[in-house]
N, C-alpha and C positions, 0 to 999 in steps of 0.2 A: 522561478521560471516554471511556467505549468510544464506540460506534458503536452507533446505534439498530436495531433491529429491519428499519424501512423503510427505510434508508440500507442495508444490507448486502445488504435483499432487491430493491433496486435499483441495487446495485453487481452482482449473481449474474446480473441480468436484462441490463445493459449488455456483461457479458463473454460472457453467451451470444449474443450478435448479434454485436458484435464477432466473434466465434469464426466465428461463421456468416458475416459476411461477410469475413472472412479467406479461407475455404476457397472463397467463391465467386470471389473476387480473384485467388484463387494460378492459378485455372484460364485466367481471362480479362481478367485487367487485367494492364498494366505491373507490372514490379516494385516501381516507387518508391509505385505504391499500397500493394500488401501491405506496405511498409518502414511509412507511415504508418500503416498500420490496425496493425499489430503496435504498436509504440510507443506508440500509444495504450492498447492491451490491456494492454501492461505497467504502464503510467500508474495505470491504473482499477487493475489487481492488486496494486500496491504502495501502494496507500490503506489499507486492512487492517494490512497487517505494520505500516505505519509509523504508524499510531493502535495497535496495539499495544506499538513499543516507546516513544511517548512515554509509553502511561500506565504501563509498566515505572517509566520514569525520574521521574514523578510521585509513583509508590510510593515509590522510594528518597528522593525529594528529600523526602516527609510523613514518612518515617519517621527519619529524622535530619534537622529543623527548626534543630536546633541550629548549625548551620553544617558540621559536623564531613564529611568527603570517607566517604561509604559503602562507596570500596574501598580504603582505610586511610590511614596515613600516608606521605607520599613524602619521601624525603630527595633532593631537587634541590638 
């Protein structure tokens, strides 16, 4: 299931402040601020990739229902 309209355009809105308070950070707070605020930034940006590659794997798992392994046979 992607990601809704309002979900993406308040994930665009969170990284734009994060960002913004990044740059205010890197000037006048400790570093172990910027360390959290970055990580966080990464946190919220890797929401997207990774609802995109679960419904990747959604795809493949509806389209062979049948049990069958989507990238072939393994001889283990």
């Amino acid at each position: 299931m992607a990601l809704s309209k309002t979900v993406i355009d308040s994930l665009d809105d969170a990284k734009a402040a994060l960002r913004n308070a990044l740059a205010y950070a890197a000037r006048n707070e400790r570093p172990m601020v910027c360390e959290s605020i970055a990580k966080i930034l990464f946190t919220v940006e890797s929401i997207e990739s990774s609802e995109c590659i679960m419904d990747t794997l959604d795809n493949l798992k509806s389209k062979n229902g049948d049990g069958e392994n989507p990238f072939g046979k393994f001889d283990f």
